[in-house]
NUSE-999285 format. One line per field, with one value per residue (C-alpha): residue number from 1; x, y, z. Coordinates in steps of 0.2 Angstrom, whole numbers, plus 5000, padded with zeros to 4 digits. Example, Ala and Ser with C-alpha at 12.3 -4.5 7.8 and 13.67 -1.06 7.14 Angstrom:
// NUSE-999285
i	[1:2] .
px	[5062:5068] .
py	[4978:4995] .
pz	[5039:5036] .
***
This chain:
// NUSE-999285
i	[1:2:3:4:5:6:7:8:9:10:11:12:13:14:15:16:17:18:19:20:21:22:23:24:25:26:27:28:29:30:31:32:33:34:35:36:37:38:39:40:41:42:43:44:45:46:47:48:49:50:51:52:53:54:55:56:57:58:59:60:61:62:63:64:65:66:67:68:69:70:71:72:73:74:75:76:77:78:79:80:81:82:83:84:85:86:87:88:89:90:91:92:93:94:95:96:97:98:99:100:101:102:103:104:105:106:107:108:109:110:111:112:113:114:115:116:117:118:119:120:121:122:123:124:125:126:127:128:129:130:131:132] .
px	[5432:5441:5439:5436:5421:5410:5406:5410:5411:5413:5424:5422:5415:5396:5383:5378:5368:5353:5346:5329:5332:5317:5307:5310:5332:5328:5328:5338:5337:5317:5319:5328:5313:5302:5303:5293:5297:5295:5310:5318:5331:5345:5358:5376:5391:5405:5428:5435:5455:5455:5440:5443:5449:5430:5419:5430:5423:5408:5405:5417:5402:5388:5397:5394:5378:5381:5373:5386:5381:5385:5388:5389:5382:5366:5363:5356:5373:5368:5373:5364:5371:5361:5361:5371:5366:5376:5390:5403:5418:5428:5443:5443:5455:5450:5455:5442:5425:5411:5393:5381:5365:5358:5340:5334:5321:5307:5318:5331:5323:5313:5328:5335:5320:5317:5336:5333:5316:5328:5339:5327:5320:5339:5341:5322:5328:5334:5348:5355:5350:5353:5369:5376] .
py	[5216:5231:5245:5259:5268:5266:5281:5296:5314:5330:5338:5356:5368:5372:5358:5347:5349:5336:5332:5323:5305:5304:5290:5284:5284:5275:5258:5246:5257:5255:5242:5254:5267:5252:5254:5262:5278:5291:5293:5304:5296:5310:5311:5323:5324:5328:5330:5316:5315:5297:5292:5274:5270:5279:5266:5252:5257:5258:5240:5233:5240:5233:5216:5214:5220:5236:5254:5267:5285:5303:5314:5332:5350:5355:5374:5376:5369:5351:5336:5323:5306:5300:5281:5280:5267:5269:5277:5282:5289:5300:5307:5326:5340:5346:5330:5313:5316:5306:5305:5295:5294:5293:5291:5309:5307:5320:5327:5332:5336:5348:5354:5358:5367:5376:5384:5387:5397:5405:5410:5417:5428:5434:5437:5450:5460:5478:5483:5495:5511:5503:5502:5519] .
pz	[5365:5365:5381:5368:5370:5354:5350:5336:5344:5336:5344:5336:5324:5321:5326:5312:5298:5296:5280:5282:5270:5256:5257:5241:5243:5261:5254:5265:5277:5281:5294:5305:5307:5318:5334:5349:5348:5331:5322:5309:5297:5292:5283:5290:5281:5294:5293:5300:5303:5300:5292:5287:5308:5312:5296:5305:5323:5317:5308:5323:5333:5320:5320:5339:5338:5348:5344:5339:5342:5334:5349:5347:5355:5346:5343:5362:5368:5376:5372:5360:5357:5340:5331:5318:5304:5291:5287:5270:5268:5256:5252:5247:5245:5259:5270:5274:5275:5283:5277:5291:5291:5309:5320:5325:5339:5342:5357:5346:5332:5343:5350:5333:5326:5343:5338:5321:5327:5341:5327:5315:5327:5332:5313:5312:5326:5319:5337:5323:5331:5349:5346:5341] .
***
């Protein structure tokens, strides 16, 4: 087994974009909701430099039965590792590109709508005649 650590990280740019997966396009994917705790399946396209290397890690992590996890700064600026359970790549013009769909818990789904409120309030405020 190799000393790597099995996860995927992005490194910069915005936080990620999560797209809540319809029930009906969840297919396969069912089985993964059952658990213990509430979870959200979601769906983030994000650039890869190496996009084939980053599917291999994850089925080399899938094949020994090991959770691989999205890590990345959410609005707020901590740190959330997220499962990944499944995961596609393409080639674009603009470089690789990865599309995984992961488990959102409540914790960072909160977190993330807890931002997008933050945000919205930022975007009402009028400083204009502040700032002259």
């Amino acid at each position: 087994m190799s000393t790597e650590e099995r996860k995927i990280t992005i490194i910069e740019g915005p936080p990620p974009t999560f797209e809540p997966v319809p029930p009906v396009q969840m297919g396969v994917l069912l089985g993964v909701l059952e658990g213990p705790e509430g979870h959200q399946l979601a769906v983030t396209r994000v650039r890869a430099l190496n996009g084939p290397a980053l599917v291999e890690r994850c089925y080399r992590a899938w094949r020994d039965r090991t959770m691989i996890p999205l890590e990345f700064r959410t609005p707020m600026g901590t740190l959330q590792r997220v499962p990944i359970v499944a995961v596609k790549h393409q080639k674009t013009e603009e470089g690789d590109v990865l599309t995984l769909w992961v488990l959102l818990t409540r914790d960072v789904l909160e977190e993330m709508v807890e931002a997008q409120d933050w945000n919205d309030e930022d975007d009402d405020l009028d400083l204009s005649d502040d700032w002259a």
